[in-house]
SENU-526947 format. One line per 10 residues: number of its first residue (from 1); their letters; for each residue x, z, y of N, C-alpha, C. Coordinates in steps of 0.001 Angstrom, whole numbers, always signed. Each point is the difference from the previous one (the first is absolute). Example, Ala and Ser with C-alpha at 12.3 -4.5 7.8 and 13.67 -1.06 7.14 Angstrom:
BEGIN
1	AS	+13190 +7800 -5690 -890 +0 +1190 +900 +0 +1200 | -350 -720 +1050 +820 +60 +1190 -770 +730 +1090 $
END
This chain:
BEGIN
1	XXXXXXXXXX	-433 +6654 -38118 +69 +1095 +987 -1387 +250 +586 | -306 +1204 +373 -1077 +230 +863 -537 +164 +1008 | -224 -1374 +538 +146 -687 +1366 -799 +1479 +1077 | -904 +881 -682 -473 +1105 +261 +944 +1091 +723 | +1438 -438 -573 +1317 +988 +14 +257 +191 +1515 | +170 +1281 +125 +391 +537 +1809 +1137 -683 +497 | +844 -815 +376 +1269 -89 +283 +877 +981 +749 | +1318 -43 -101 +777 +1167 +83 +379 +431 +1444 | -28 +1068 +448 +28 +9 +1115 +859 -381 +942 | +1015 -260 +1341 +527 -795 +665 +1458 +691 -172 $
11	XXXXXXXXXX	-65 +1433 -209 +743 +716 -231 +708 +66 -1052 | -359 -268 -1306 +379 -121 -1485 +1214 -826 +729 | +1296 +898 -990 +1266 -808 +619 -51 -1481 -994 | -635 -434 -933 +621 -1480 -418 -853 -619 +1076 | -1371 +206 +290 -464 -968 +1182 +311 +112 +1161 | +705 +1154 +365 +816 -226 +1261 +1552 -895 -64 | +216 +61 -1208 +1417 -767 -174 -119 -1858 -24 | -1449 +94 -307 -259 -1637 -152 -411 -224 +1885 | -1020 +817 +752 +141 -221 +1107 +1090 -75 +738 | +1168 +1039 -430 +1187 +223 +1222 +596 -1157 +778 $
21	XXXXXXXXXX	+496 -1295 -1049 +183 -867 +886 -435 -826 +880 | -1544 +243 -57 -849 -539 +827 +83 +694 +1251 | +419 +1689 +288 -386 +1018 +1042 +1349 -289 +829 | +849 -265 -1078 +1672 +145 +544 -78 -1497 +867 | -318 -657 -462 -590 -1790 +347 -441 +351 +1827 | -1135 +1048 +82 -1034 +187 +966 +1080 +669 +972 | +781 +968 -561 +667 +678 +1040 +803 -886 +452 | +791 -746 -333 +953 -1324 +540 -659 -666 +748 | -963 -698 -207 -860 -579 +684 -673 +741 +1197 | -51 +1285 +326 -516 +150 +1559 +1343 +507 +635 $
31	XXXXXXXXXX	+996 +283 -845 +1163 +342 +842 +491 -1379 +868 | +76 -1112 -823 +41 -1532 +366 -801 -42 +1326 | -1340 +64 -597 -1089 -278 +1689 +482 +940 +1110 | +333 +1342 -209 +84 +589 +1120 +1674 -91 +597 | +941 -864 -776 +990 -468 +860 -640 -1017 +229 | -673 -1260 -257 -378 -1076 +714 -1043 +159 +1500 | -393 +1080 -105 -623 +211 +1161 +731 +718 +1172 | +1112 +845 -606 +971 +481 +743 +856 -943 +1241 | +180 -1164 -908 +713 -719 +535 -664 -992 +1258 | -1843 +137 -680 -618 -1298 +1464 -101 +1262 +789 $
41	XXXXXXXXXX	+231 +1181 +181 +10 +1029 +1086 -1741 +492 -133 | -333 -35 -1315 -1239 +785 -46 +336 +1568 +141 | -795 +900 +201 -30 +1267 +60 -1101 +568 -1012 | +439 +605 -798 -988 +424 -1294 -167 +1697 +529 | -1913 -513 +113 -618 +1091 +343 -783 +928 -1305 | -720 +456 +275 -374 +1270 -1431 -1542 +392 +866 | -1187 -272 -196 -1542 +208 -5 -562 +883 -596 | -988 +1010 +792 -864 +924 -354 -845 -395 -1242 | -251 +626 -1287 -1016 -604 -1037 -973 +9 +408 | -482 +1410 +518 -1224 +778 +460 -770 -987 +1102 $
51	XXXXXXXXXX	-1155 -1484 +387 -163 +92 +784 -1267 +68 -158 | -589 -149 +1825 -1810 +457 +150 -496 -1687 -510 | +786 -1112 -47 -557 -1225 -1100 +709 -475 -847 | -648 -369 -821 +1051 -441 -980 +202 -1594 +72 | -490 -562 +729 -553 -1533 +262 -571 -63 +38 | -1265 -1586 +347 -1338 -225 +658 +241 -1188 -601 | -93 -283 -1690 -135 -1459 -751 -1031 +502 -818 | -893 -1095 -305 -1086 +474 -415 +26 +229 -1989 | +918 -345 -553 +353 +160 -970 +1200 +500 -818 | +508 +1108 +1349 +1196 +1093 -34 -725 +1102 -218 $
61	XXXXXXXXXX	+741 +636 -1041 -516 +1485 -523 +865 +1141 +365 | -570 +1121 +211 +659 +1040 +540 +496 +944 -1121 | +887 +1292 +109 -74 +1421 -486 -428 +1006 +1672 | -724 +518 -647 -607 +730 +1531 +425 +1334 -669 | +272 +623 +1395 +92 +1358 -224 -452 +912 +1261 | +823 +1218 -38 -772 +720 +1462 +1142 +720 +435 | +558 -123 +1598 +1064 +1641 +67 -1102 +977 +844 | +435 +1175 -15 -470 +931 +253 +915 +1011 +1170 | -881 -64 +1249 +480 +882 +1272 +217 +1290 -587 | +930 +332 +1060 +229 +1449 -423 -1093 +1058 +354 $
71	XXXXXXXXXX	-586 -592 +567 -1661 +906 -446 -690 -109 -823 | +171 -893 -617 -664 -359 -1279 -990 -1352 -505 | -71 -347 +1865 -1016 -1252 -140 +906 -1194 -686 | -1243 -832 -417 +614 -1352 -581 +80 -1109 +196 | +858 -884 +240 -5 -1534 +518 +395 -880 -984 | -667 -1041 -538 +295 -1118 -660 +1314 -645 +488 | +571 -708 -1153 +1489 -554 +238 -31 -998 -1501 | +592 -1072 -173 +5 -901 -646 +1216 -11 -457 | +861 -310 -1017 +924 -308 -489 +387 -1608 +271 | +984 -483 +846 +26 -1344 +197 +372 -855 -674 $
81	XXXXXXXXXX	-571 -835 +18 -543 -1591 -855 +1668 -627 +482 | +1017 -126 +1283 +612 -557 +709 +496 +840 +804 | +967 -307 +392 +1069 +616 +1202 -697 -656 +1343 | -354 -892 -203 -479 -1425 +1250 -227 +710 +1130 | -1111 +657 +206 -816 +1094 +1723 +1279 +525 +154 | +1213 +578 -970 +925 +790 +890 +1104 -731 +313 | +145 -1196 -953 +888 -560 +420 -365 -650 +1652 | -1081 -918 +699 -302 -373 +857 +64 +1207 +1032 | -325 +653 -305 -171 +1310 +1038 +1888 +295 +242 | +711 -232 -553 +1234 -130 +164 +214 -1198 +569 $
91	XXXXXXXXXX	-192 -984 -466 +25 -1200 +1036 -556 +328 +1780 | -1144 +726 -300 -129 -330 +1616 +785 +1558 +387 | +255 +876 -176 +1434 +548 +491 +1112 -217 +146 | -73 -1354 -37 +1533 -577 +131 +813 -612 -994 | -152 +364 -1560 +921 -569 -806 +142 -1484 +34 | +597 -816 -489 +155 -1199 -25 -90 -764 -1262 | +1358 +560 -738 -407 -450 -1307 +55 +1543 -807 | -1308 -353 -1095 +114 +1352 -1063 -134 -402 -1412 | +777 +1067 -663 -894 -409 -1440 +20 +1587 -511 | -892 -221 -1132 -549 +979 -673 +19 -171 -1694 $
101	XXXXXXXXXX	+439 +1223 -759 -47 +38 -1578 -1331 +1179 +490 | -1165 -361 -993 -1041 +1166 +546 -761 -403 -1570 | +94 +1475 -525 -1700 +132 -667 -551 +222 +160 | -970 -722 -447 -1954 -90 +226 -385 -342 -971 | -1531 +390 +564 -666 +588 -1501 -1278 -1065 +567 | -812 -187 -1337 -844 -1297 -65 -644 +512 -1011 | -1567 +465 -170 -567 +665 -616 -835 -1371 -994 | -456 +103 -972 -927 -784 -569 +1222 -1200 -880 | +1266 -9 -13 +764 -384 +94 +1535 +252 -1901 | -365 -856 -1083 +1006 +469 -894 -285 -548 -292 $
111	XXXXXXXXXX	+1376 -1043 -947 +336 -1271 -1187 +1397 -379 +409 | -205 -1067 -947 +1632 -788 +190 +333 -91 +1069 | -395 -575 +1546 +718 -112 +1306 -225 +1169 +654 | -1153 +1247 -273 -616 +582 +978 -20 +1272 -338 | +551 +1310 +1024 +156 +1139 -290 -654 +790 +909 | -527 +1001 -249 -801 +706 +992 +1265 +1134 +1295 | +914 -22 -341 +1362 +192 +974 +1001 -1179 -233 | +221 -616 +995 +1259 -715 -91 +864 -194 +1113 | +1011 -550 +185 +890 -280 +1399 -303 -1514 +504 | -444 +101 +1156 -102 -950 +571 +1364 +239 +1338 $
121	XXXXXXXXXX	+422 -1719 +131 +1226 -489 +759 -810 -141 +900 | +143 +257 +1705 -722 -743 +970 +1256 +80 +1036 | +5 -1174 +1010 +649 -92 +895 -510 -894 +1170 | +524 +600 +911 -215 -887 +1294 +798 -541 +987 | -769 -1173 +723 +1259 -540 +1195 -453 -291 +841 | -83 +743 +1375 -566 -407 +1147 +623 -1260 +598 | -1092 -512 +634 +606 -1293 +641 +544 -1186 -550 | -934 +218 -1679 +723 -1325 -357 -1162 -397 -1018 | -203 -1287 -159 -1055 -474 -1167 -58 +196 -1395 | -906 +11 -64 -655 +142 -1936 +845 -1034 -936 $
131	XXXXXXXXXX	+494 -1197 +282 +1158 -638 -618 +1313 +403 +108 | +521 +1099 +1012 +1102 +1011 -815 -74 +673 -938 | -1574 +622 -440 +4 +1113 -835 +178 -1204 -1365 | -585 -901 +106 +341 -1234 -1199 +1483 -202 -457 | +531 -384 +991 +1386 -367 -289 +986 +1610 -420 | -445 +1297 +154 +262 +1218 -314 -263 +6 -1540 | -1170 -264 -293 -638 -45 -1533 +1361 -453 -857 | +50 -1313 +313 +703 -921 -871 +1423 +315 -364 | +891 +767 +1104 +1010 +891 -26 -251 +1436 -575 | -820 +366 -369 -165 +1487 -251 -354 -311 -1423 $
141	XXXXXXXXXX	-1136 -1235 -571 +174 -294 -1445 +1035 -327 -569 | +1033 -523 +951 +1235 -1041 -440 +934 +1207 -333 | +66 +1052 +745 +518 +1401 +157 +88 +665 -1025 | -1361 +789 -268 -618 +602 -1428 +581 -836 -1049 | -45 -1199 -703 +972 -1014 -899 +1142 +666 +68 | +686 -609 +502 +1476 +334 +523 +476 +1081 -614 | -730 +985 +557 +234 +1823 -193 -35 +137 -1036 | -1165 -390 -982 -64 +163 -1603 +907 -962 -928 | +466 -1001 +712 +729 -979 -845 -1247 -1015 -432 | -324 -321 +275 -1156 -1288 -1081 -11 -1048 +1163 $
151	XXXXXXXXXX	-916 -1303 -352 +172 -1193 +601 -1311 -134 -228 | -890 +1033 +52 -1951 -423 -258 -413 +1484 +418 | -973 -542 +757 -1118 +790 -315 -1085 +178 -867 | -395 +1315 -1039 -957 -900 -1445 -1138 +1018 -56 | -784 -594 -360 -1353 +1018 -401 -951 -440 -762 | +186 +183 -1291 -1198 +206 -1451 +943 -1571 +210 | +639 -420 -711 +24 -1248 -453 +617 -1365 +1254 | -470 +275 +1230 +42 -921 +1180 +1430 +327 +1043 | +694 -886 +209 +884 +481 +806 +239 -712 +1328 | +940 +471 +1338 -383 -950 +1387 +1546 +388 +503 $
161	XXXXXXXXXX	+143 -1348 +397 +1723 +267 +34 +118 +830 +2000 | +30 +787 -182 +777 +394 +1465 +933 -311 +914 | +684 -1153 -527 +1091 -531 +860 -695 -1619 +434 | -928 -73 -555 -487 -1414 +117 -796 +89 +1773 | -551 -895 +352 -282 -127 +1030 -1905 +622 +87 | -521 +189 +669 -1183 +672 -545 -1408 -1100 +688 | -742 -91 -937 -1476 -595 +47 -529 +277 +1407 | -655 -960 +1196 -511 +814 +940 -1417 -531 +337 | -1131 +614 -673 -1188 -862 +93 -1288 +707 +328 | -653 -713 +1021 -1142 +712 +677 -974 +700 -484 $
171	XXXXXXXXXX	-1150 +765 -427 -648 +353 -706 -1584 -1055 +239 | -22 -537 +736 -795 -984 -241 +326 -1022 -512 | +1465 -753 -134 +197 -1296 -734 -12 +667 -1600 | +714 +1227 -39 -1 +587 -1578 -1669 -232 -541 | -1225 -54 +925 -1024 +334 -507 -572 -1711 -340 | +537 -498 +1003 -226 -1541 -502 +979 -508 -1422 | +1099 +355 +75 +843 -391 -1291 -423 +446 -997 | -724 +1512 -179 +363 +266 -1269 -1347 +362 -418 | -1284 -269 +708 -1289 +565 -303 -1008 -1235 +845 | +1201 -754 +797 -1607 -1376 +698 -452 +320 +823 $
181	XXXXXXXXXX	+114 +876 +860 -1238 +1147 +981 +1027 -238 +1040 | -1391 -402 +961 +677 -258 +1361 -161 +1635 +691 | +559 +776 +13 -465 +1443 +149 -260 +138 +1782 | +819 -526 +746 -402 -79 +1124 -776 -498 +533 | -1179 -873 -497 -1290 -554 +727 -792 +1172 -659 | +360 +942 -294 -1306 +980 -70 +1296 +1562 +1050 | +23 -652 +800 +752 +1064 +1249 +134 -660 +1380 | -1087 +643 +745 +48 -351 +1780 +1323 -187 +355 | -523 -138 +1230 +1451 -86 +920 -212 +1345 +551 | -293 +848 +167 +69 +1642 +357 +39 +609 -828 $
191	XXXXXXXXXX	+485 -565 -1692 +21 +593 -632 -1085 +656 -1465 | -755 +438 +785 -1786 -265 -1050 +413 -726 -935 | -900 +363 -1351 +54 -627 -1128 -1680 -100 -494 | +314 -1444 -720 -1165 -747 -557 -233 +471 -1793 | -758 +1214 -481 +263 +333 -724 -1133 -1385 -1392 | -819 -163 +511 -799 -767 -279 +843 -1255 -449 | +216 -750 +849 +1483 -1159 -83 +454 +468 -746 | +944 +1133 -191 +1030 +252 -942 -705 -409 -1621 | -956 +819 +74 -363 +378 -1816 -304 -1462 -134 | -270 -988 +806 -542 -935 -764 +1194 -825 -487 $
201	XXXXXXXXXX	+1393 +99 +937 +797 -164 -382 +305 -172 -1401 | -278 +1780 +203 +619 -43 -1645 -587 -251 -1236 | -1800 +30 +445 -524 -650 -676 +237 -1303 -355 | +217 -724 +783 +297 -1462 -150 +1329 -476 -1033 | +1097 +1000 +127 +1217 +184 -1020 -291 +544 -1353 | -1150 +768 -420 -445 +651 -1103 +594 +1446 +180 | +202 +474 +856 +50 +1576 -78 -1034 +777 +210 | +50 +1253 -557 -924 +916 +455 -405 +325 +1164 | -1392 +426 +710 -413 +287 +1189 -1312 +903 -271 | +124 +1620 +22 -1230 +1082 +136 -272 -119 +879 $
211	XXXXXXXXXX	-1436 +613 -49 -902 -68 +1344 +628 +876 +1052 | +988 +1248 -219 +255 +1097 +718 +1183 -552 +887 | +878 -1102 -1085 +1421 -165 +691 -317 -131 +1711 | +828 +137 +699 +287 -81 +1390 +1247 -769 -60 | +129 -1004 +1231 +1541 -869 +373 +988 +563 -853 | -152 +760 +446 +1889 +604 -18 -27 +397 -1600 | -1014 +247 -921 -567 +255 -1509 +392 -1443 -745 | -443 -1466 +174 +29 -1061 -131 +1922 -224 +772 | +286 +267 +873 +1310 -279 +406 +1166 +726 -1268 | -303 +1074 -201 +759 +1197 -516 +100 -1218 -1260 $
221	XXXXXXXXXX	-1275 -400 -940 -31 -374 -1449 +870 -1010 -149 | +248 -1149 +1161 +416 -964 -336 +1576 +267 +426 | +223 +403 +934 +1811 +680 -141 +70 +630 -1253 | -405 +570 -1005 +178 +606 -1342 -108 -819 -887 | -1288 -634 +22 +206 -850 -1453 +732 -1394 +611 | -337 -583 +1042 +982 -1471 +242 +1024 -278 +592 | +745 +1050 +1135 +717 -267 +758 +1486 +907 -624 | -403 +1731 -384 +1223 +362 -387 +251 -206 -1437 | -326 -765 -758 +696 -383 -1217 +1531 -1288 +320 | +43 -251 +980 +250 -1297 +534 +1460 +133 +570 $
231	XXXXXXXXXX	-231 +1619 +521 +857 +474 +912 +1512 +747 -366 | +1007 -351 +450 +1318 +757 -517 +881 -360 -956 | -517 -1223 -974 +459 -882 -1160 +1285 -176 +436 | +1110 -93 -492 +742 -798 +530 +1095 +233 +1416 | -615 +242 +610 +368 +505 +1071 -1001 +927 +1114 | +160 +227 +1027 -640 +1322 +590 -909 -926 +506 | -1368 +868 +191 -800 -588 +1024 -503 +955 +1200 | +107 -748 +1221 -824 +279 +1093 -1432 -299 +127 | -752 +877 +109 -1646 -385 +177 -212 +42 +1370 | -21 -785 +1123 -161 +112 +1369 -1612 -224 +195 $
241	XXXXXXXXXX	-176 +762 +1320 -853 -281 +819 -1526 +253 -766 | -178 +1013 -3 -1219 +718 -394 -1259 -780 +1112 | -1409 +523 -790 -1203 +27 +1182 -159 +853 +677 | +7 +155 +1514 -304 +902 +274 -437 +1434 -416 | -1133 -616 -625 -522 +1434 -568 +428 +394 -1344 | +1234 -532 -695 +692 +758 -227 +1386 +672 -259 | +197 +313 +1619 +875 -47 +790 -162 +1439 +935 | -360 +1187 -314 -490 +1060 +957 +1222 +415 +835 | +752 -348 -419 +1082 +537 +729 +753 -867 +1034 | +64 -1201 -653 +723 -1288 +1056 -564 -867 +1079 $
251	XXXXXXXXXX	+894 -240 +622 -666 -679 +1003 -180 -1477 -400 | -1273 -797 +897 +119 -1658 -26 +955 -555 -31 | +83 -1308 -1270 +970 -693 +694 -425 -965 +1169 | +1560 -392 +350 +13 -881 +1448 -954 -1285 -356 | +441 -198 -1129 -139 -1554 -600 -1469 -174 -15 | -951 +973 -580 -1221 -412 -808 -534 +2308 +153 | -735 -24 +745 -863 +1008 +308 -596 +615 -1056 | -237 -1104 -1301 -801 +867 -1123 +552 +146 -616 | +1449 +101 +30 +1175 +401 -1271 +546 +1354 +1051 | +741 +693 -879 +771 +1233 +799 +1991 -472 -438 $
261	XXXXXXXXXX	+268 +678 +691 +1871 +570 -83 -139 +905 -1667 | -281 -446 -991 -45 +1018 -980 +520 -1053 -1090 | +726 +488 -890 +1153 -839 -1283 -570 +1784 -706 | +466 -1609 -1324 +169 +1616 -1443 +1152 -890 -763 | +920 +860 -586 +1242 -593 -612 -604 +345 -1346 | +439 -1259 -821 -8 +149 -1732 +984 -676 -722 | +273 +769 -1415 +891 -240 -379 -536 -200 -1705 | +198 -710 -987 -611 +419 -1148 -1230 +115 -221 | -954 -543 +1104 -1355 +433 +261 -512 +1324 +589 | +1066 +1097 +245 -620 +986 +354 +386 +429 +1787 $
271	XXXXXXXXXX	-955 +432 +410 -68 +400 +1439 +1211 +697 +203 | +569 -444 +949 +1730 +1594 +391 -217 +394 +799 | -347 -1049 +1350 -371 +846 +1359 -848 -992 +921 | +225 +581 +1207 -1596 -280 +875 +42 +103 +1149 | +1008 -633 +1064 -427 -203 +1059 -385 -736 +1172 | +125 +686 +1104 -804 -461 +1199 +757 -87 +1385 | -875 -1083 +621 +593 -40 +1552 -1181 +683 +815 | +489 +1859 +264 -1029 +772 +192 -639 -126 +1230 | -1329 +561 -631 -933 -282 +1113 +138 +1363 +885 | -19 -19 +1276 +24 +548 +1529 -863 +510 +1106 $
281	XXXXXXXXXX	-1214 -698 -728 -1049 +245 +639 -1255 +1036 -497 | -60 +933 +853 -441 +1571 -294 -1782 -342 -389 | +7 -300 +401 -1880 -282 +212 -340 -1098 -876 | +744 -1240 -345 +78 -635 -1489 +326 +775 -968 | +1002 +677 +27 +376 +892 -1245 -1267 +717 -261 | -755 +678 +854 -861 +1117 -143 -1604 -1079 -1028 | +71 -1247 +789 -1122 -416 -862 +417 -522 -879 | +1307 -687 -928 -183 -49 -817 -209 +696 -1392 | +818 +1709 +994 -237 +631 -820 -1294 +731 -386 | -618 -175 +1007 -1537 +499 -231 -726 -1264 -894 $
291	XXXXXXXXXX	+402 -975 -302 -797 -866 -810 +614 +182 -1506 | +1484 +358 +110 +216 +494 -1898 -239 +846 -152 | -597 +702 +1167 -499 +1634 -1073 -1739 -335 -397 | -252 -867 +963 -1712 +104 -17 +7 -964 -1522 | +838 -1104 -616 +293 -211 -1151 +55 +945 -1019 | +954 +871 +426 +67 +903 -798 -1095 +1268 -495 | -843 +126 +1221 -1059 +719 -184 -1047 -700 -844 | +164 -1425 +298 -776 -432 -1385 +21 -389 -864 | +1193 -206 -245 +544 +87 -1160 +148 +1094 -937 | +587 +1138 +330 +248 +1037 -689 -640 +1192 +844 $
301	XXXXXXXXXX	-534 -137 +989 -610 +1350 +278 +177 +945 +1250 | +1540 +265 +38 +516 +398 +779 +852 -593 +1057 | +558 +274 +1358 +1333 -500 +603 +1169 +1170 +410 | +856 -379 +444 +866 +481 +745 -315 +546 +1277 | +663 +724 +490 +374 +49 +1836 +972 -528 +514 | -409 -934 +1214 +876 -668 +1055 +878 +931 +540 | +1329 -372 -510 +1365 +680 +683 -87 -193 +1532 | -436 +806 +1032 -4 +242 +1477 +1222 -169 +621 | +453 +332 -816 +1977 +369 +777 +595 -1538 -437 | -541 -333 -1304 +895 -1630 +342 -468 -663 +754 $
311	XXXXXXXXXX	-1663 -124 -11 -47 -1321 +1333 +343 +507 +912 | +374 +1157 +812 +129 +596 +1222 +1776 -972 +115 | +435 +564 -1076 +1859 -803 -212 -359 -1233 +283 | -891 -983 -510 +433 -812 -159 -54 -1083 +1934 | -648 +881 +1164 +44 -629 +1186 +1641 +48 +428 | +1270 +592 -802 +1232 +312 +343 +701 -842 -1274 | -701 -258 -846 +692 -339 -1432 +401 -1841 +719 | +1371 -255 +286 +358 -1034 -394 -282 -1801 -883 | +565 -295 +591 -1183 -1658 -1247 +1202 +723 -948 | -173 -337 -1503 +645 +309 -902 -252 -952 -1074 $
321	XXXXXXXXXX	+791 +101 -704 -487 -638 -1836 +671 +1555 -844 | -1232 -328 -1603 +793 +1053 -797 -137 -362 -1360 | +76 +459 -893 -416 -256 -1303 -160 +1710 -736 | -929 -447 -972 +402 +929 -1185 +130 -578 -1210 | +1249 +298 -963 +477 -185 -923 -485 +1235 -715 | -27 -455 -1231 -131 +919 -1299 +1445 -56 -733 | +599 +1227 +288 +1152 +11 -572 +205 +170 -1441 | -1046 +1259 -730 +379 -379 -1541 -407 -1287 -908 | -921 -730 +748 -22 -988 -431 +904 -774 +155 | +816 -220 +1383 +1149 -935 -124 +887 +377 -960 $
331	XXXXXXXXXX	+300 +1116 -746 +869 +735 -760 +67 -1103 -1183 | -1571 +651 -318 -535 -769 -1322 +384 -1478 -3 | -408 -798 +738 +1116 -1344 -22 +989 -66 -173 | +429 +594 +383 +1325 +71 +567 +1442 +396 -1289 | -1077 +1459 -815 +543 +690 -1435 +22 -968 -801 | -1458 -528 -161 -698 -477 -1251 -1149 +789 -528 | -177 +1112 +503 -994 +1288 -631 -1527 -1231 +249 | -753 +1086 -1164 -1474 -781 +106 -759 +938 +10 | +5 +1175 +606 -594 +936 +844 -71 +472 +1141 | -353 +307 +1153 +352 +930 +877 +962 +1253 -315 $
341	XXXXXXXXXX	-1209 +448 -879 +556 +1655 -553 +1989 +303 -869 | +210 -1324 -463 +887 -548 -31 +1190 +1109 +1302 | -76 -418 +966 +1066 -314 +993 -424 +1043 +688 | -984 +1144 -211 -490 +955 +884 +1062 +1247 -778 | +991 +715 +707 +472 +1285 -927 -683 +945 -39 | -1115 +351 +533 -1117 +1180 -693 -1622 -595 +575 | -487 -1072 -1222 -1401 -457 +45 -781 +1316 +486 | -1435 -263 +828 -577 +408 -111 -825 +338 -1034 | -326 +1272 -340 -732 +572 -1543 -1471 -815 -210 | +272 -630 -1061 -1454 -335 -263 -1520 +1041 +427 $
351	XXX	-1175 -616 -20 -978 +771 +373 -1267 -854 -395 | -948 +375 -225 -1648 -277 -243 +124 -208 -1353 | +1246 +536 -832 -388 -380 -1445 -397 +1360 -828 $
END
């Protein structure tokens, strides 16, 4: 065959007939979540796409666009990365608990886990800790199973049982177990990072270290090549307690100042979701976000604009926890599919070819 060959489009009814049970799979599966949320007395809200940010992470990509006054002038507007600024901004109006089915768009972004539109799950719960949104996970994977009939979650070959009890391990002991690196003696107690310390780290393990990397460059490599191969085998894993810095969104923990309220759930090795025991404080929020964009400016060039109206929310916004889940990916576990595009009923159209 000629590996050269176009493949058929999403539409061609035999490749829609090999997807269908994967879509029919997907629709069961959020009808499932949104009675399970029905029932803890969430209220499922619905978010503007259009906002003036799209986030303030220094390695989140936008679709930018422009609306236009009815005079004709023009204002920048972003296509959102996350529901998150509106969901909180609902928090500090009062909601309590919310959740959200929301697409967003993530530019720079296509392969097997990653689509440049997809649905992201987010929900929230005022007044209660970042280890509810945990114990939520484990019922909502156990859920998705259920709904499809299977007793695994599987992806390319690897599978993680969902009914089993789930992995719960710090991201600094993960860095001692599975790579030797004491990662926290290169992180203050205010947080600051020892970027110097780090590389030698990893020098000292035999990994790579460029002259350009920065902390969080050297942090990023070794969660990829040593820590998430490790992760989701078997049963689910919890990744608790991020470094601070990278953590833009969460607050300190109680325990230890240079870790944050921030978990990532995995299953099979791959990321599902991501949250936090949110941070509250308007004038922290504002600098950390001024330090991932100034990343980002040197990194790639450009930044974002600071959403005004969320930190303004956030002196009314409630202590909260939330997460975001990636829902077609939970699908994909969940089916068996080994695509995204798989479980999406109208992919986005290819482009740059």
């Amino acid at each position: 065959m000629n590996s050269s060959a176009k493949a058929s489009p999403w539409w061609t009814p035999s490749v829609h007939a090999d997807r269908r049970p994967f879509l029919i799979g997907r629709n069961a599966i959020q009808a499932a979540l949104r009675g399970f949320f029905a029932r803890e007395d969430f209220v499922e809200v619905d978010t503007a796409v259009l906002q003036v940010s799209p986030g303030n992470e220094a390695h989140l990509h936008a679709f930018a666009t422009e609306a236009l006054t009815t005079d004709g002038q023009k204002a920048p507007f972003y296509l959102h990365t996350s529901p998150e600024f509106a969901c909180k901004k609902l928090l500090a109006a009062g909601e309590e608990r919310i959740s959200c089915f929301a697409h967003v768009y993530r530019n720079r972004e296509r392969g097997r886990l990653h689509h440049p539109e997809f649905t992201m799950l987010e929900w929230y719960r005022a007044g209660e800790s970042y280890e509810s949104l945990m114990m939520d996970c484990v019922r909502i994977l156990a859920l998705a199973a259920e709904t499809v009939k299977t007793g695994k979650l599987a992806y390319r070959g690897a599978e993680s049982d969902p009914f089993a009890g789930p992995e719960r391990i710090g991201v600094a002991e993960a860095f001692e177990r599975h790579a030797g690196i004491d990662l926290l003696a290169s992180v203050a107690a205010d947080g600051s990072t020892d970027r110097d310390h780090l590389a030698a780290e990893l020098r000292r393990v035999g990994m790579r270290v460029a002259d350009d990397d920065g902390w969080a460059d050297l942090f990023s490599r070794v969660l990829v090549e040593k820590i998430e191969p490790y992760l989701g085998f078997g049963r689910i894993t919890i990744l608790d307690e991020y470094p601070i810095s990278e953590a833009a969104l969460a607050r300190p923990s109680a325990r230890d100042p240079r870790v944050a309220e921030r978990f990532e759930l995995y299953a099979c090795g791959v990321e599902l979701a991501n949250g936090f025991g949110e941070l509250t404080n308007a004038a922290e929020q504002r600098r950390r976000f001024e330090i991932e964009m100034t990343e980002k400016a040197r990194i790639y060039g450009e930044t974002y604009p600071i959403d005004e109206d969320f930190l303004a929310a956030l002196a009314l916004m409630p202590e909260a926890s939330g997460i975001a889940l990636g829902f077609d990916r939970l699908v994909m576990l969940a089916t068996g599919a080994s695509r995204i595009d798989q479980v999406l009923w109208a992919p986005v159209a290819e482009y740059g070819r």
